[in-house]
C-alpha positions in Angstrom: 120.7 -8.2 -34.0 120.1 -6.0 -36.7 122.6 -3.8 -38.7 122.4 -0.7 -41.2 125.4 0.2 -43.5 124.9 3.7 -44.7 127.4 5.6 -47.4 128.6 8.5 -46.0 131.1 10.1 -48.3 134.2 9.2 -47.0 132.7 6.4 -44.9 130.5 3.4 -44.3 128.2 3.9 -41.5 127.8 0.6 -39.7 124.9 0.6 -36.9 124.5 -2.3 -35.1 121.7 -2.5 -32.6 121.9 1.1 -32.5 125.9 1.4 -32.3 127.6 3.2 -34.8 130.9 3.0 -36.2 132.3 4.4 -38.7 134.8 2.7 -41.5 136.9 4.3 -43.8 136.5 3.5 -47.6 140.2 4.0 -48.1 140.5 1.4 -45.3 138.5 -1.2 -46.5 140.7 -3.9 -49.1 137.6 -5.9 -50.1 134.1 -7.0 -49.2 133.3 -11.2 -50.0 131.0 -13.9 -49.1 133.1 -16.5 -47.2 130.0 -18.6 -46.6 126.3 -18.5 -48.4 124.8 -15.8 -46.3 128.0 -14.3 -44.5 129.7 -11.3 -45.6 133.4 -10.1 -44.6 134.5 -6.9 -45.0 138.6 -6.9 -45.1 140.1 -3.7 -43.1 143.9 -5.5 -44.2 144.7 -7.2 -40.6 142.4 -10.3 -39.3 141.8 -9.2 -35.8 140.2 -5.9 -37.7 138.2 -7.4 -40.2 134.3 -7.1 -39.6 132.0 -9.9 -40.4 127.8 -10.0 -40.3 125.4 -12.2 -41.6 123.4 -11.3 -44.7 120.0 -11.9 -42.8 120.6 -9.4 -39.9 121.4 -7.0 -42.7 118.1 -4.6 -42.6 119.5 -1.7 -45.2 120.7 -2.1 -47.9 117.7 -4.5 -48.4 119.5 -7.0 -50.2 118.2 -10.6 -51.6 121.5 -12.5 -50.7 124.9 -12.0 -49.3 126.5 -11.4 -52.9 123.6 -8.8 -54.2 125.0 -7.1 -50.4 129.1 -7.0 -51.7 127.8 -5.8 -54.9 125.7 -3.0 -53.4 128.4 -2.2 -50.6 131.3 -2.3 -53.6 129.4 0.1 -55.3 129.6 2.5 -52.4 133.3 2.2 -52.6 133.1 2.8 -56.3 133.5 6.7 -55.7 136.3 6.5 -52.8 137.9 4.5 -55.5 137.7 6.7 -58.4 138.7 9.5 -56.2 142.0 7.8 -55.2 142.8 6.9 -58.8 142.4 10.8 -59.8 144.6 11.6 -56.5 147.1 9.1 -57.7 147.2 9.9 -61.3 148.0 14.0 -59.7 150.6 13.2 -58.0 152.6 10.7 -60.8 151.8 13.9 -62.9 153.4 16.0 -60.1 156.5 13.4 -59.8 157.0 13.5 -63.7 156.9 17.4 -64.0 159.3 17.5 -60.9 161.4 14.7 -62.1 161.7 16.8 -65.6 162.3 20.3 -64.4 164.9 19.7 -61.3 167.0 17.8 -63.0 167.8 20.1 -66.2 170.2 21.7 -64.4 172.0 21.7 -61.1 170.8 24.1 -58.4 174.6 23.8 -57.0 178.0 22.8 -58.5 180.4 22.1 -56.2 183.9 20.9 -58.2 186.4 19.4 -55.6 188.9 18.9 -57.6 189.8 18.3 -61.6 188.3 14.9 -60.9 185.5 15.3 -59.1 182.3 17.5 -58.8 178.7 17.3 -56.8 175.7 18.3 -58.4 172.7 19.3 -56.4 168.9 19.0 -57.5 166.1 20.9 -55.8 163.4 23.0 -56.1 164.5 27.0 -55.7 164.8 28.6 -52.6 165.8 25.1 -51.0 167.7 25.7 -48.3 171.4 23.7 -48.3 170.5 22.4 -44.1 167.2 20.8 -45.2 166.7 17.2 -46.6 165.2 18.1 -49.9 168.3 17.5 -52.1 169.0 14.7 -54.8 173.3 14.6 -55.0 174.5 13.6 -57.8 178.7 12.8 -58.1 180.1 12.7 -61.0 184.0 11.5 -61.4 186.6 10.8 -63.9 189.5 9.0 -63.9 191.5 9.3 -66.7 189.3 8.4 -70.1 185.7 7.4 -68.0 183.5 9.6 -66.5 181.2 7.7 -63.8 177.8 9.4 -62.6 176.9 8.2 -58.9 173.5 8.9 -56.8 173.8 9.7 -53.1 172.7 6.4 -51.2 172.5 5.2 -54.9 168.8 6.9 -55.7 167.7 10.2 -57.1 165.5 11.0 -53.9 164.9 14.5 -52.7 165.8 13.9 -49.1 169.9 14.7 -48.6 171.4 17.2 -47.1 173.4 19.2 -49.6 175.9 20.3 -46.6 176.1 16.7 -46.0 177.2 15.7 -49.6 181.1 14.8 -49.0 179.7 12.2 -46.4 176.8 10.4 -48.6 177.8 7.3 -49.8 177.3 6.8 -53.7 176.4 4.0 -56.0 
């Protein structure tokens, strides 16, 4: 048997005796040398893992099995990168969110002289769609409590649905 592992971007290209399959970087957890010349590379459940022995390896032309994780880790180095960069967006996204909605309410809906809903989202939100973050804010006599529908700040209630949210 004889096998190739090629980088292809977004993949590793695994031929095996002329079969060719295709793994996702973002899919693989870690490549390691369970025994002297056998390499594993771990897809995050056992009955997917893939496991070949250093010798049958033909390219990468490798010396031994753990000169074959290095190479194949460095293959995942830019899959890796490129998640970290994706990552780092979207906590950037979150925070800028996070720091603009909740300046001020999109809706203010007073019940009464003791209680009031405050609604968070992004404008144009419609008040049917589950892209709200309710906010209930009470007082009883001297103390003013501030409660989170289903006890979170998430953008997914329904503003028409905010007298039946439970808050914490």
């Amino acid at each position: 048997m004889t096998i190739e592992i090629k980088d292809t971007e977004a993949s590793l290209k695994i031929v095996t005796d002329g079969n060719a399959r295709l793994i996702l970087k973002r899919h693989i957890r870690e490549i390691s040398v369970i025994k002297p010349s056998l390499v594993k590379l771990d897809l995050g459940a056992p009955l997917r893992n893939i496991y070949f022995e250093h010798s049958e390896v033909i390219n990468p032309q490798t010396q031994n099995a753990e000169e074959l994780r290095d190479v194949l880790n460095e293959m995942l180095k830019d899959c890796l990168t490129e998640i970290h960069n994706e990552l780092n967006q979207i906590a950037i996204s979150v925070e800028a969110i996070d720091s603009i909605v909740f300046i001020e309410a999109s809706i203010v809906h007073e019940i009464n002289s003791n209680t009031t809903y405050k609604g968070y989202a992004l404008p144009g939100s419609k008040t049917s769609d589950p892209v709200w973050a309710i906010q209930m804010v009470t007082t009883d006599k001297d103390t003013t409590s501030s409660l989170w529908a289903d006890g979170n700040r998430n953008f997914d209630k329904v503003w028409d649905k905010r007298t039946e949210l439970n808050y914490a």
